[in-house]
C-alpha positions as CSV (number, residue, x, y, z in Angstrom):
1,X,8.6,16.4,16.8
2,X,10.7,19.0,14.8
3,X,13.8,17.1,16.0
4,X,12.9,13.3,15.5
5,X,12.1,14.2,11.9
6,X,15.7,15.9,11.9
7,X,17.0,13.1,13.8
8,X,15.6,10.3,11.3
9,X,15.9,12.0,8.2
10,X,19.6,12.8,8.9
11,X,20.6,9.3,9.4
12,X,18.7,7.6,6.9
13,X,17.9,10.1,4.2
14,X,18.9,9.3,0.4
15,X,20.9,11.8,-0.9
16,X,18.2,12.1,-4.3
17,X,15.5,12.6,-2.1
18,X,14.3,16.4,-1.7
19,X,12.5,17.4,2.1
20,X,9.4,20.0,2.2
21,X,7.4,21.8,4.6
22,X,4.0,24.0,4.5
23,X,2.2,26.0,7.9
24,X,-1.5,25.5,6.7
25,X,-4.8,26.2,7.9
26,X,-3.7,30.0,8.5
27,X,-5.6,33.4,7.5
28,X,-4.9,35.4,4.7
29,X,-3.4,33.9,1.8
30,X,-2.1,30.2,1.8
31,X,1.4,30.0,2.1
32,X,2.9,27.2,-0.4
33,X,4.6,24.4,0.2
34,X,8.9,25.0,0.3
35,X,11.0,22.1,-1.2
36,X,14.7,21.7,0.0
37,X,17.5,19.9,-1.8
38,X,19.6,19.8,2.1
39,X,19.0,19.1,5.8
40,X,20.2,22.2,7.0
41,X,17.8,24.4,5.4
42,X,15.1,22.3,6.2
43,X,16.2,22.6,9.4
44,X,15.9,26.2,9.3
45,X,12.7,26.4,8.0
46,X,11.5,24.0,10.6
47,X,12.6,26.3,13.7
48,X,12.0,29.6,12.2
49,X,8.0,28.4,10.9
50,X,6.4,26.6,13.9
51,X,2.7,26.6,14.2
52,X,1.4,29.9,15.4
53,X,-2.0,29.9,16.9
54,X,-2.0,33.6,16.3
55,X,-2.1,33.3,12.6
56,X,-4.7,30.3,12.3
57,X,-7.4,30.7,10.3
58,X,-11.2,31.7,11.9
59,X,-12.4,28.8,14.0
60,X,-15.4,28.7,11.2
61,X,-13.4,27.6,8.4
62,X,-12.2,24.2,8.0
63,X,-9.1,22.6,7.5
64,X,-7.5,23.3,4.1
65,X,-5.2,20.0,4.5
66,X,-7.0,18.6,1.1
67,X,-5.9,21.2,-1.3
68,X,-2.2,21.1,0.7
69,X,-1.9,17.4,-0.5
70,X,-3.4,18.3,-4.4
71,X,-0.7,21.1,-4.3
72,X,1.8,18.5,-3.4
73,X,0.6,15.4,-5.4
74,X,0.3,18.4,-8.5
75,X,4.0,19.7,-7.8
76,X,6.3,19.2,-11.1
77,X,10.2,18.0,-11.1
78,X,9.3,16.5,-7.4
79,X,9.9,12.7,-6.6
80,X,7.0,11.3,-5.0
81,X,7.6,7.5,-5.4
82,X,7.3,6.4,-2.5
83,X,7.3,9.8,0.0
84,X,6.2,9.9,3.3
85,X,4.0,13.0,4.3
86,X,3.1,14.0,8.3
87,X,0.3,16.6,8.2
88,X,-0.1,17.9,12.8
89,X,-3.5,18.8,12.2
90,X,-6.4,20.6,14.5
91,X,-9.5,20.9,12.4
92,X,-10.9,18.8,9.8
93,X,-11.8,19.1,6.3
94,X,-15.2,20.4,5.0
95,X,-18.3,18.1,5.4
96,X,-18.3,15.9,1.9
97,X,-15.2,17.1,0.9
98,X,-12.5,14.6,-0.7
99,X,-9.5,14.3,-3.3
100,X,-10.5,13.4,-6.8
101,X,-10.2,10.0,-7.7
102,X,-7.4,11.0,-10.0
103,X,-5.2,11.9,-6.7
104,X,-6.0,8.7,-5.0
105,X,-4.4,6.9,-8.3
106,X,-1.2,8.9,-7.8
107,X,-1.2,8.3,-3.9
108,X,-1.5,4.9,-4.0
109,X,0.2,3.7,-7.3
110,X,2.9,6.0,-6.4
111,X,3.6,4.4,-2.7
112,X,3.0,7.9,-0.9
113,X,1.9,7.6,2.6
114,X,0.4,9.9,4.0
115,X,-0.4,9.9,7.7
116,X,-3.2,12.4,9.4
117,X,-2.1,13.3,13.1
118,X,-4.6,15.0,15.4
119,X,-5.1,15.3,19.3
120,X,-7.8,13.7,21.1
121,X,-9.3,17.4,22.3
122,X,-8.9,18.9,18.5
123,X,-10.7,15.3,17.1
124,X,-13.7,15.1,19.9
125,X,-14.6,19.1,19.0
126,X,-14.3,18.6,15.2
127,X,-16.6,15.6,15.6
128,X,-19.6,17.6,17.1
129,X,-19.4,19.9,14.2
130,X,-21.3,18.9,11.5
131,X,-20.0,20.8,8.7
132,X,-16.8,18.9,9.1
133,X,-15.9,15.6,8.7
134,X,-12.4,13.1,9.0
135,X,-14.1,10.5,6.0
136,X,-11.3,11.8,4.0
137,X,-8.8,11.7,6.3
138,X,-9.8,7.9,7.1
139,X,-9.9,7.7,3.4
140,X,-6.6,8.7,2.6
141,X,-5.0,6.6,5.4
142,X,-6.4,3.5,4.3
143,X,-5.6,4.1,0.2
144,X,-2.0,5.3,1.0
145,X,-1.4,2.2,3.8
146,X,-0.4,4.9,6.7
147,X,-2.6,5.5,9.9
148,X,-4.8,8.2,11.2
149,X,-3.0,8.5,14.4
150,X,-5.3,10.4,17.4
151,X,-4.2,11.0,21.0
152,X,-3.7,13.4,24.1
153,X,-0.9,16.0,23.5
154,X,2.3,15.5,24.6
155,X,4.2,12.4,25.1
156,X,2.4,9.7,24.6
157,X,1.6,11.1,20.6
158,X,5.7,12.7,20.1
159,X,6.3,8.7,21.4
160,X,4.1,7.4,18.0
161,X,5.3,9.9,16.0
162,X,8.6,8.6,16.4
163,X,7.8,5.0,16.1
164,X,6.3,6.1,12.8
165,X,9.8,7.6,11.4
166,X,11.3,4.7,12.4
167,X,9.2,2.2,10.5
168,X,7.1,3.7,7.7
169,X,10.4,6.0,7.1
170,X,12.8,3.3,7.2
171,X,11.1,0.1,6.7
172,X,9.3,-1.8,4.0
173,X,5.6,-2.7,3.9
174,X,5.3,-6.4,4.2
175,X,1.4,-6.7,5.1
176,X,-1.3,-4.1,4.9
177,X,-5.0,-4.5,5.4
178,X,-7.4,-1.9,6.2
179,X,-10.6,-3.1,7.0
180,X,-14.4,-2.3,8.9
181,X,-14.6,-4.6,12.1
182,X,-17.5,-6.3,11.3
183,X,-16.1,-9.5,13.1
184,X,-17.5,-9.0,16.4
185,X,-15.8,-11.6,18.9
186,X,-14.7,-14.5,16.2
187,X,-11.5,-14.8,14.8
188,X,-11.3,-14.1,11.0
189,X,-8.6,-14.6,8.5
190,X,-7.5,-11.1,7.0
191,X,-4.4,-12.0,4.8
192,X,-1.3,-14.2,4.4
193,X,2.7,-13.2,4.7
194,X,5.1,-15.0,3.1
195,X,8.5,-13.7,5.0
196,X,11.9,-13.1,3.2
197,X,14.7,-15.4,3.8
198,X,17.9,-14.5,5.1
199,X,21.4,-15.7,4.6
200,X,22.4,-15.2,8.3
201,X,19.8,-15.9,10.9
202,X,16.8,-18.1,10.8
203,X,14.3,-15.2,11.9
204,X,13.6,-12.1,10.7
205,X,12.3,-8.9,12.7
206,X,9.0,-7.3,11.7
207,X,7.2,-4.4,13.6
208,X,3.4,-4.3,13.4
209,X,1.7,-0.9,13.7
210,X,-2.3,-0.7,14.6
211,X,-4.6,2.3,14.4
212,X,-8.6,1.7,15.6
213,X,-10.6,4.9,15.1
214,X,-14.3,4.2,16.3
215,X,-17.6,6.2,15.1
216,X,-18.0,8.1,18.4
217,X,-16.5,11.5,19.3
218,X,-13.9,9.7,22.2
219,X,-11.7,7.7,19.8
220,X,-9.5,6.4,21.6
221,X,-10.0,2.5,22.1
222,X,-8.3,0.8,25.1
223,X,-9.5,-2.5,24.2
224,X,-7.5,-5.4,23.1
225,X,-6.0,-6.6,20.0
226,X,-4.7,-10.7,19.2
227,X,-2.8,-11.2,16.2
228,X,-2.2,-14.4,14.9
229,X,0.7,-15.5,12.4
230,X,-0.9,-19.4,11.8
231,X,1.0,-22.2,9.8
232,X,-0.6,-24.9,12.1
233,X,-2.2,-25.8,15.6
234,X,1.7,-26.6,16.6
235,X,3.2,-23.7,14.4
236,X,2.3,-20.3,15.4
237,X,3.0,-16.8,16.8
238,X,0.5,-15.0,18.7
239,X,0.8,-11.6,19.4
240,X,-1.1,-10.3,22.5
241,X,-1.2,-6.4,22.2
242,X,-3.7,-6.5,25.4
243,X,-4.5,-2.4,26.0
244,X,-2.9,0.1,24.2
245,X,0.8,0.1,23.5
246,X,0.9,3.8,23.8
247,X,-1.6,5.1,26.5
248,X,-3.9,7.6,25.2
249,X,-3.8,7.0,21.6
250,X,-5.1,4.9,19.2
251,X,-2.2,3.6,18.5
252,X,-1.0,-0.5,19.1
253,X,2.6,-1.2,18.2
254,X,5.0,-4.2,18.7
255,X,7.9,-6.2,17.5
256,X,7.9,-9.9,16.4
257,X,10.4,-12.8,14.9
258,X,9.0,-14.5,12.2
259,X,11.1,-17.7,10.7
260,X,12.9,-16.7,7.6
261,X,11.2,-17.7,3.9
262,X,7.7,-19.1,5.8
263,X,4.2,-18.2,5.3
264,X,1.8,-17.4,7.6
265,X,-2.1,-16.8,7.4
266,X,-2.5,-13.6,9.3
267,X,-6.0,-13.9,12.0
268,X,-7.3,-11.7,13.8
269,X,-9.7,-11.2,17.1
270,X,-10.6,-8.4,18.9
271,X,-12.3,-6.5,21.9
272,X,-13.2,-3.5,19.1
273,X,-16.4,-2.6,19.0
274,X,-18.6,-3.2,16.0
275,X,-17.6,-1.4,13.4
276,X,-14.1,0.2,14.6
277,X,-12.3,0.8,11.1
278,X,-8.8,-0.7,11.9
279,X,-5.2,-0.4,9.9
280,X,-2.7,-3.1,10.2
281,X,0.5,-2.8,8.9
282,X,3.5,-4.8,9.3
283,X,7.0,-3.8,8.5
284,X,10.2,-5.2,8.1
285,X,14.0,-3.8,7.7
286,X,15.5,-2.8,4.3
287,X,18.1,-0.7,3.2
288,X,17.6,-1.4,-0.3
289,X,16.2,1.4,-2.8
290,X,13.4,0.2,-5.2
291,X,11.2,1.7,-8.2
292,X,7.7,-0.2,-8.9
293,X,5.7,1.4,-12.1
294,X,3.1,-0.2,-13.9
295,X,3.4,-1.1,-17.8
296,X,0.8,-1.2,-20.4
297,X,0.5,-4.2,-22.8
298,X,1.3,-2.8,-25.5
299,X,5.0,-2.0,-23.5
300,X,5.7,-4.9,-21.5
301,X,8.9,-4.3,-20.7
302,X,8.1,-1.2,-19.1
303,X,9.7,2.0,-20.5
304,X,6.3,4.3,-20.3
305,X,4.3,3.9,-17.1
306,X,0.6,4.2,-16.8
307,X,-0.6,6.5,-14.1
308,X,-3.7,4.6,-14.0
309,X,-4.7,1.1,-14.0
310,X,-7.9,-0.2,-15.1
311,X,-9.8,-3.4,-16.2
312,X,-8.4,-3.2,-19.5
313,X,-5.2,-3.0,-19.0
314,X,-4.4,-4.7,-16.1
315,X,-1.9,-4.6,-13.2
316,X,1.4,-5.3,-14.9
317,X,3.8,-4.2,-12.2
318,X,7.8,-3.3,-12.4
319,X,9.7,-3.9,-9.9
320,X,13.3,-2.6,-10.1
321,X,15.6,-3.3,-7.3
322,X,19.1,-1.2,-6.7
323,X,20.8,-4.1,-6.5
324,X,22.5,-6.8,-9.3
325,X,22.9,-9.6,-6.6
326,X,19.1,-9.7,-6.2
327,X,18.9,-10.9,-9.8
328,X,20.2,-15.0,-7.7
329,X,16.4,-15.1,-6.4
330,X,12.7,-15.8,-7.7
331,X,10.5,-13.5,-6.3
332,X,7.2,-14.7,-5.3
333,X,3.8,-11.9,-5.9
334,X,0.0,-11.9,-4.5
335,X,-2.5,-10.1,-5.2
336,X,-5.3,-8.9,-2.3
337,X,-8.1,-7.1,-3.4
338,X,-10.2,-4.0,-0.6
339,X,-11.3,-7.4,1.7
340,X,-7.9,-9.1,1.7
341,X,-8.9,-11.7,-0.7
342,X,-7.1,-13.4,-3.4
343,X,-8.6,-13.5,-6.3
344,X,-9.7,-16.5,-8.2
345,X,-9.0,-14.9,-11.7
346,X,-5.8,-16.0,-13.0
347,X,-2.4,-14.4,-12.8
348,X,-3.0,-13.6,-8.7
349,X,-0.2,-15.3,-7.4
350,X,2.6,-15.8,-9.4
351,X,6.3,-16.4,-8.8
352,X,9.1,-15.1,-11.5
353,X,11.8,-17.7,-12.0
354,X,15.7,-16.3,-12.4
355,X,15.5,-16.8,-15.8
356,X,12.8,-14.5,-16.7
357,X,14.4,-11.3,-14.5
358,X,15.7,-8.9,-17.2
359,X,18.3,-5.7,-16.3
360,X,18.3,-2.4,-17.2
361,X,21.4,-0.6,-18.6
362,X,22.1,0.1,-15.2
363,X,22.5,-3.8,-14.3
364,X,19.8,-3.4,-12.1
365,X,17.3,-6.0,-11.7
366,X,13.7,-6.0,-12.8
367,X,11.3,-8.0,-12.1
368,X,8.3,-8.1,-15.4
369,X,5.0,-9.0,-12.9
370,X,1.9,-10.7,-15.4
371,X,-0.6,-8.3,-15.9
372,X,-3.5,-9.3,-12.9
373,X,-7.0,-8.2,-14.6
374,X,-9.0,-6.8,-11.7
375,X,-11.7,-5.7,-10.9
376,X,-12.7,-2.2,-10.3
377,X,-15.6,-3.5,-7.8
378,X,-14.8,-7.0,-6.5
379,X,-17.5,-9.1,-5.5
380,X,-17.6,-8.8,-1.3
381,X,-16.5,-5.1,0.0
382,X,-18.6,-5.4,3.0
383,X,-15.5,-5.0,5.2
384,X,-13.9,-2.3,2.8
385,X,-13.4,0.9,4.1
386,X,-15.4,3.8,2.5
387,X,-13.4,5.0,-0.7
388,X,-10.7,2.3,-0.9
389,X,-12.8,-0.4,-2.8
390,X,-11.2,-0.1,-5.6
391,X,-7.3,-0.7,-3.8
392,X,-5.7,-3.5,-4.3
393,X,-2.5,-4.7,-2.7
394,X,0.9,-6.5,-4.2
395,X,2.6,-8.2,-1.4
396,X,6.5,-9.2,-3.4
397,X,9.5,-11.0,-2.2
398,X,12.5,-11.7,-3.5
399,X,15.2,-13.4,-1.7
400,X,15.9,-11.1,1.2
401,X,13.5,-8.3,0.3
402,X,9.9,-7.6,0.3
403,X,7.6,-4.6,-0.1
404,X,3.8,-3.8,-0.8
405,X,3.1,-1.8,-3.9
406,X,-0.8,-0.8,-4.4
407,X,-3.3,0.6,-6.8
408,X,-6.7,1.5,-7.7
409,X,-8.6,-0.3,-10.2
410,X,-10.2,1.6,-12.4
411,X,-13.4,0.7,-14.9
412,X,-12.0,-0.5,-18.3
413,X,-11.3,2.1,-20.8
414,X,-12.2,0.9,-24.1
415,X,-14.3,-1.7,-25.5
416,X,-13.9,-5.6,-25.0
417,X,-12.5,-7.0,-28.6
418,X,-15.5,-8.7,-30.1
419,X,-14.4,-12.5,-30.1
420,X,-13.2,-12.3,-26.2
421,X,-16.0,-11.7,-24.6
422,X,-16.3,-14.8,-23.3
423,X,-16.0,-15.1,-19.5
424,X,-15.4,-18.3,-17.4
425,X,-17.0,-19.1,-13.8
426,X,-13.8,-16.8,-12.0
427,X,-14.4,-14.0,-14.4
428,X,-11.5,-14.1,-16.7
429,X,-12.1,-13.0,-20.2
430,X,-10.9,-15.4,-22.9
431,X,-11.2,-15.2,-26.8
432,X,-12.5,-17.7,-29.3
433,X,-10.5,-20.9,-29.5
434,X,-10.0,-21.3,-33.1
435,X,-6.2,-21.1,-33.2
436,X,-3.7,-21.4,-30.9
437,X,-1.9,-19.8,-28.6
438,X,-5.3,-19.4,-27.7
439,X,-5.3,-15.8,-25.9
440,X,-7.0,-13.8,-23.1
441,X,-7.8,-10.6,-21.2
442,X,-10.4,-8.0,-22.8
443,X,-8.4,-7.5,-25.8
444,X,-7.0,-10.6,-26.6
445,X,-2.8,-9.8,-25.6
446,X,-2.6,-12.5,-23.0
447,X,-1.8,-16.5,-23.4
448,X,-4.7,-18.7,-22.2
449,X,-2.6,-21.5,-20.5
450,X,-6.2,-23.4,-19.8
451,X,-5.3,-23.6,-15.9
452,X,-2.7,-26.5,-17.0
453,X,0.3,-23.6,-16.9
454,X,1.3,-20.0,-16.1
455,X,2.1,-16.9,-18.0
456,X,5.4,-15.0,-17.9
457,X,7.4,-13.1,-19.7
458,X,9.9,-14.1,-21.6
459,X,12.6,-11.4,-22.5
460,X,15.4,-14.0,-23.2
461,X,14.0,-15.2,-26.5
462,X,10.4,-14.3,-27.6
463,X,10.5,-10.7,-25.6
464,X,6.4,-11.8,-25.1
465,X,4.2,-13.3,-23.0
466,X,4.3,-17.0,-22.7
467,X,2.5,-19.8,-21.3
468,X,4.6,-22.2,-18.7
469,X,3.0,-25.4,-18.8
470,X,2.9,-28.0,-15.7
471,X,4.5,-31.0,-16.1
472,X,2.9,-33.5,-18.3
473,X,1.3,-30.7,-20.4
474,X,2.9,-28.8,-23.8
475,X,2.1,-26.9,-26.4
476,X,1.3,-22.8,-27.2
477,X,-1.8,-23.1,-24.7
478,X,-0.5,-26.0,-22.2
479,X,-3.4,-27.6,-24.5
480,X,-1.4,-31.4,-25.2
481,X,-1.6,-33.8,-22.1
């Protein structure tokens, strides 16, 4: 495993990006984690700190993995947009233990991925112990889109491993759902892809990575998995993953061709049984570097990002690509809340015409996303997986790219301006409509377009929010027909 990660990292690493290593779960005191600006030392550090059964901690205790990720999520003057972290584990955290919710909003509104790896021997004999527990391990996997990976030691798990570097390392996030298999044998609808388009070939090449961790002590599922990218009876790519792609594991993998700028309802069936907690996550190639931060209303255009988002203030995502020649395409967004569903509150689809792109005084794009007012507990998480109903997913595409960006969704912080507490039959908030632009949201900052139009933001002329109005309809609030 040592030299895949040297392998990958080597050929595709960023030169602003910094490498890090820790040997945890060992006696005495904790050693801390070691950051490295180069490969070469990292390198070193690799081969000279392998893991050392003769300094592991008593049998008794249990894993210390939890505090290794608050030391790293904690750590100043280190990037962590966006990082990928690989804990090789043997032992589980405590019974009941967990991060704080306050780490979970800087895993997943940060992009970090974090992916729990443990052999089928080490999982089975954790299991029986009941002062352990993986719920936070299956929690984090789930909030930071990754994959609690399980398996027999030796190939078959270096062989996943691998795959992993090669896709979350290198690859963007195009689809991710985590969800409870409470389906049984029916086929269900668990989210939509819209594909990017391409200038040079009519289909694109995604790579879907599975994970299905069951509640019994033998994890490994050898059962069947049918995904189904739907446009029509006529129109439609079926992907049969039959048993597992990797023997031994828990792991399904496979490569597709989806056509370029299409969307596709994503189905799924199963032989899982009841109540098998299953990751999906599809992938697709990108070379190109992007930021996404999320900007209050009272800063729309983004220069201080909150490191939370909450009722109040809503989702109002950046997305800055490296890139000027990106700034020639729309870019389309939906929003997917813990179950996969869209919401029926305004602003959760929404597509950002050329003209409302603005650049930066580096030339680089950025894309000013409506603030989406969630909420904190939507209405069906019956499929949710424990600690991860608060997530919520961004799918964007612009032209040739695409990405997921997450977050939790935090209760509102503040109070509800006294004349916009009115609420409509989806849930929005909307203030008292004695003058126009009539406005809404909890405090009143956004325009109520009345469902005959669509906010954006307008940083050409008004540097404010605006209503878009469909055609046949005018004025502040799309109110004239």
């Amino acid at each position: 495993m040592r030299n895949i990660v040297i392998q990958s990292v080597t050929a595709n690493r960023h030169n602003y990006t910094k490498l890090a290593m820790v040997r945890f779960d060992t006696n005495g005191v904790q050693d801390n984690i070691t950051y490295f600006d180069d490969i070469d030392p990292f390198y070193t550090a690799l081969s000279n700190t392998p893991p050392n059964p003769s300094i592991a901690a008593d049998s008794s205790k249990p894993s210390n993995a939890l505090s290794i990720i608050s030391s790293f999520l904690s750590a100043t003057g280190r990037p962590l947009e966006s990082s990928m972290v690989v804990l090789l584990m043997n032992r589980f955290p405590a019974q009941n233990a967990d991060l704080s919710s306050d780490e979970y909003d800087v895993i997943t509104n940060n992009n970090v991925k974090i992916f729990p790896i443990v052999s089928d021997t080490s999982y089975a004999q954790q299991f029986s112990m009941s002062s352990r527990s993986s719920q936070a391990l299956t929690t984090i996997s789930a909030n930071s889109n990754s994959h609690f990976v399980i398996g027999k030691y030796g190939y078959q798990l270096v062989e996943v491993f691998r795959t992993l570097m090669t896709t979350a390392y290198l690859d963007s996030l195009a689809v991710t759902r985590s969800f409870i298999n409470n389906y049984g044998f029916a086929e269900a609808s668990i989210g939509k892809i819209r594909v990017p388009h391409s200038e040079t070939t009519n289909y694109i090449n995604l790579t879907i990575t599975i994970t299905a961790q069951t509640s019994q002590s033998t994890s490994i599922n050898t059962k069947g998995i049918l995904l189904t990218f739907y446009q029509s009876p006529t129109s439609k790519v079926e992907v049969d993953f039959g048993s597992m792609s990797y023997s031994n594991t828990n792991f399904y993998y496979q490569t597709i061709q989806l056509k370029q700028g299409n969307t596709y309802q994503l189905l799924f069936n199963s032989l899982l049984d009841i109540g098998t907690i299953t990751n999906i996550r599809v992938w697709t190639e990108s070379a190109l570097y992007h930021y996404g931060s999320y900007a209050s209303l009272d800063d729309p255009m983004g220069g201080n990002t909150l490191s939370k988002v909450d009722e109040y203030q809503g989702a109002a995502l950046r997305m800055k690509l490296m890139n000027d020649c990106y700034t020639s395409h729309e870019a389309y967004v939906l929003f997917t809340d813990c179950s996969g569903t869209v919401s029926a509150k305004y602003d959760s689809s929404q597509t950002i015409p050329i003209d409302y792109i603005f650049a930066d005084e580096g030339s680089f794009p950025h894309y000013p996303i409506v603030p989406f007012f969630c909420d904190s507990t939507p209405k069906n998480t019956s499929t949710c997986v424990a600690g991860s109903q608060s997530k919520y997913d961004i799918q964007f595409v612009a032209g040739e790219f695409t990405v997921i960006r997450s977050f939790q969704c935090r209760p509102g912080v503040g109070q509800i301006s006294s004349n916009c507490k009115n609420v409509d039959s989806n849930g929005n908030y909307y203030c008292n409509r004695d003058k126009l632009p009539y406005m809404r949201g909890p405090t009143g900052q956004i325009p109520d377009c009345l469902g005959h139009g669509h906010v954006e933001y307008d940083f050409a002329f008004a540097e404010a929010y605006i209503c878009v109005c469909d055609d046949g309809y005018s004025g502040d609030s799309c109110e004239k027909h």
